[in-house]
C-alpha distance (Angstrom), angle and dihedral (degrees) to the residues before:
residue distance angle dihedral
X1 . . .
X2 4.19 . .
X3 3.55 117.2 .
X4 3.50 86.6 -160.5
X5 3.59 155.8 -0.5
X6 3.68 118.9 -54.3
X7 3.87 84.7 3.4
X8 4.08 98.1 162.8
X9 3.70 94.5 44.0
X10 3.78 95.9 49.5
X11 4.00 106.3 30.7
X12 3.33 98.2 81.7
X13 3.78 93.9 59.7
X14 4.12 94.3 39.5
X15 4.13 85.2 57.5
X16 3.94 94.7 42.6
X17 3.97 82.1 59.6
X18 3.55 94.2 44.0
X19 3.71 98.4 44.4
X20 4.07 83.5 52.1
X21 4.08 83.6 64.6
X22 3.66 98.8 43.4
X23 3.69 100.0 -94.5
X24 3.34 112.1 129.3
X25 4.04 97.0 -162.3
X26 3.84 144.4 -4.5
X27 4.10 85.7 -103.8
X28 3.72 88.6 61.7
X29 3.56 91.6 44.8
X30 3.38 95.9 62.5
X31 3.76 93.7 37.9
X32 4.07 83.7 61.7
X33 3.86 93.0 47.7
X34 3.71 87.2 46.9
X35 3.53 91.8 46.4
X36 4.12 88.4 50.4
X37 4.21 83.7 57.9
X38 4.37 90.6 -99.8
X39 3.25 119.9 139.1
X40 4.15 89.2 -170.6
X41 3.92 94.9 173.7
X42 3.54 88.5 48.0
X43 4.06 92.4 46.3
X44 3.86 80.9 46.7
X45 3.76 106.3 48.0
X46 3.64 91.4 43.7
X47 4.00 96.2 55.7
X48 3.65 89.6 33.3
X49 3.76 109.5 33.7
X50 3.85 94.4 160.0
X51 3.88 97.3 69.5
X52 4.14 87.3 64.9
C-alpha cells in the first residue's frame, strides 16, 4: 500500500536519506517520532487537511 503520493517513484530516495541518519525505514521513523510523544501525521493532517 502507498503512504503517499507518488510513493514508488520517490521511496527509494526518502530511505537513501534516512538510511544516511541511521534509520533504517519510514516505519521506524515514525516509531522514533512516536516514541519522542509526536504524532507528525496527526500534526500534519490537521494543519494540512487537503493532502489526506
Amino acid at each position: 500500500m502507498a503512504l503517499f503520493e507518488s510513493y514508488e517513484r520517490r521511496i527509494d530516495k526518502i530511505n537513501s536519506v534516512l538510511n544516511s541518519y541511521g534509520i533504517a525505514s519510514i516505519e521506524e521513523a515514525e516509531k522514533i517520532t512516536k516514541d519522542a510523544g509526536l504524532d507528525v501525521y496527526n500534526q500534519v493532517k490537521g494543519i494540512q487537511p487537503i493532502c489526506f
